[in-house]
N, C-alpha and C positions, 0 to 999 in steps of 0.2 A: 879514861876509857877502860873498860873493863878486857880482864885477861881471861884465856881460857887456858887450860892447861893440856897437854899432850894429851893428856887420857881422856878429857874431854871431847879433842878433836875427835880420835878413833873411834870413842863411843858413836857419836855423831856421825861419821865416814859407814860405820858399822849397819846401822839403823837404818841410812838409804839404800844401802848396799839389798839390805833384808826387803828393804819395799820394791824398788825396782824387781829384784827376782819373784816379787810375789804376786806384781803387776803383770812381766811376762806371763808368768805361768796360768794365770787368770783368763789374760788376751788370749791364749790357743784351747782357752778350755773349752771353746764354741765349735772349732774348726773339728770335720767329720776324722778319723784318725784314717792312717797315709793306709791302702789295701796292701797287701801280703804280697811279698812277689811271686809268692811257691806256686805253679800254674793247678787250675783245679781239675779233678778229672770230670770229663764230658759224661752224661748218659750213654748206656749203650745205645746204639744205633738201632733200630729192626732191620737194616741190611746188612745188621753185622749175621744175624738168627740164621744159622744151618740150615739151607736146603734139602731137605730130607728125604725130596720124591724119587722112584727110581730114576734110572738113565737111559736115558736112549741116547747112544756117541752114530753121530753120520763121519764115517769113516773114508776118506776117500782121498782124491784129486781136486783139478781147481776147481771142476761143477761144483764140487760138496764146500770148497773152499771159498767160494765167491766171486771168483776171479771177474775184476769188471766194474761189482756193484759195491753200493753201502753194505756193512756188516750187518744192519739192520732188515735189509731187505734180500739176502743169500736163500737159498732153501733150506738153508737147517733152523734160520730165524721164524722163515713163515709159516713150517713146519710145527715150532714150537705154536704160535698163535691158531696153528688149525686143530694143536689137540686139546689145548685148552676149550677151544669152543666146542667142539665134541665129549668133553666132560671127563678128559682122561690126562691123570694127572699125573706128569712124565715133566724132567728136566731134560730136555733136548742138548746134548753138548759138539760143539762143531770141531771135529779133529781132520776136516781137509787140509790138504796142504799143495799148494799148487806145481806141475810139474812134477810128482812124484809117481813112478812106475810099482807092479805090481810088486817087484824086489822090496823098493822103499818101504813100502807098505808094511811087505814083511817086518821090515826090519823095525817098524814102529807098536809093533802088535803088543808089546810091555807096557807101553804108552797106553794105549787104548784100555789095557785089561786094572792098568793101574786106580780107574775111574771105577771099578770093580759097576758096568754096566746091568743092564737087564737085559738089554737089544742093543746091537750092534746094525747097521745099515753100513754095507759094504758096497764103495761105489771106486774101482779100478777096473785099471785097463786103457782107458780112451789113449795114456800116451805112449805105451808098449806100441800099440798100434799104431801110432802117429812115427813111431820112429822105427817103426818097421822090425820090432823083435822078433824073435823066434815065438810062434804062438804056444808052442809046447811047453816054454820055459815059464810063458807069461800063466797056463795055466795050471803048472804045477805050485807057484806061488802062491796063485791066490785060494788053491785050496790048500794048503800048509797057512793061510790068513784064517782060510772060515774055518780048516778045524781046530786052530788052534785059540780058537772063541768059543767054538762049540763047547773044547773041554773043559771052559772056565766054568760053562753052565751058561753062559750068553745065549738066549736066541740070537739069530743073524737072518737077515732078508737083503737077498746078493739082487744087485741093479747091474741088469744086463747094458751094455752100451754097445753103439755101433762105430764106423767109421765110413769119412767123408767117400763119393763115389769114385774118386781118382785114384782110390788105392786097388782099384781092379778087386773084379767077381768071385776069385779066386782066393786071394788071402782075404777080403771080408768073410768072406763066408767061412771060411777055416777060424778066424776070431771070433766070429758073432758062436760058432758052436763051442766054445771056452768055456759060456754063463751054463747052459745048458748042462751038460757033462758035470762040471763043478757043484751045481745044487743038487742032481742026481749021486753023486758020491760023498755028499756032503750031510745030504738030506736036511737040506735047507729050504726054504720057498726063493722063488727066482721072482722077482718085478722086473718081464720083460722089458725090451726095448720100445716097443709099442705102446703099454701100458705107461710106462715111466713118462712117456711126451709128449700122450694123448690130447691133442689140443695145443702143442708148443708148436707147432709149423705153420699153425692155421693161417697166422699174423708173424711175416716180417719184424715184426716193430718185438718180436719176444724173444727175438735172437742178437746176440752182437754181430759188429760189423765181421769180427772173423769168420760167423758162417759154423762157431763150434757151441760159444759158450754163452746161454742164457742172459736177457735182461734181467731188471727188477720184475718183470710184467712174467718174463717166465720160470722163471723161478718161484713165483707162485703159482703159477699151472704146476708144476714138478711137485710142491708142498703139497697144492690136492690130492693129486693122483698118488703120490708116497701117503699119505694120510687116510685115504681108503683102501690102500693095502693094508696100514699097519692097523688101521680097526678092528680086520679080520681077526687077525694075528693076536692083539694085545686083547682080547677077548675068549680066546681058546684060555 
């Protein structure tokens, strides 16, 4: 029988050793190679793109706020879709806030000017009233609001509001004359109470059940009737 000698084996140990590795490396030569884990960056977005148009901020209480309804369907939303279709190209921004008096207001006026707007729509008052403030107090605030927009260089269009008939002939009527007074010292335009609801009482079905604050249905009456004021306005 024939011998093989040590060095023989290894040689031969050696030599499969080299095929096997060469077989592996062969077999994966087809397979796609493993992807990178490092995550890749996305395209920009076009909703990332700056909004560049002026501002228009509806400044206000729950009205301006939406109290009620979908965000989508408040007046400063339908607003925004009424001046689009009128060809005037304004970024509508909503800074109501619900339950906030003509103080609040004040006290948010940094907020507002921080937006560095064009127009400001100043909509206070309704809960001064509602909670029976001093009217005098209520309208030294809200002109220390508009003029302290006026001097940013903001126009402002002040929305007169009223109150429910139970609050008696006497302090409405002392409230209702606040807007008045206010846009004469202010020398601002006023969008009476009239005007601003023109068609919001017609139909039940445009007010909530409380009797104070707009539907979806009226709150686009409100967007009208605010939208052919500001026509006048964003036109001068």
């Amino acid at each position: 029988m024939r011998r093989f000698s040590v060095t023989s084996i290894l040689a031969v140990a050696s030599l499969l050793a080299a095929t096997a590795w060469m077989c592996g490396c062969k077999s994966d030569a087809g397979k796609p190679a493993e992807s990178s884990s490092a995550p890749v960056a996305a395209p920009p977005s076009s909703a990332a793109v700056a909004d560049t148009r002026p501002v228009i901020v509806c400044f206000g209480d729950s009205i301006t706020a939406g109290l009620g309804v979908d965000p989508e369907v408040n007046y400063p939303a339908d607003l925004q879709h009424e001046l689009d279709a009128r060809g005037f190209h304004y970024r509508v921004a909503n800074m109501g806030v619900s339950g906030e008096t003509t103080k609040d207001g004040l006290a948010r006026v940094a907020q507002v000017l921080a937006r560095k707007p064009e127009l400001v729509i100043v909509e206070f008052g309704g809960n001064d009233g509602l909670r029976g403030l001093p009217v005098e107090e209520s309208q030294k605030n809200l002109l220390a609001i508009v003029t302290a927009l006026r001097q940013s260089g903001a126009k402002v269009l002040l929305v007169a509001i009223t109150l429910p008939q139970q609050y008696g002939p006497d302090y409405i009527s002392r409230f209702e004359a606040i807007y008045p007074a206010v846009a004469k010292q202010a020398h601002v335009p006023l969008l009476g109470f009239a005007e601003f609801s023109k068609g919001l009482l017609s139909d039940s079905s445009n007010v909530q059940d409380d009797g104070i604050h707009p539907t979806a249905s009226g709150d686009a009456i409100i967007a009208r009737n605010m939208a052919d004021t500001l026509t006048q306005i964003l036109r001068k």
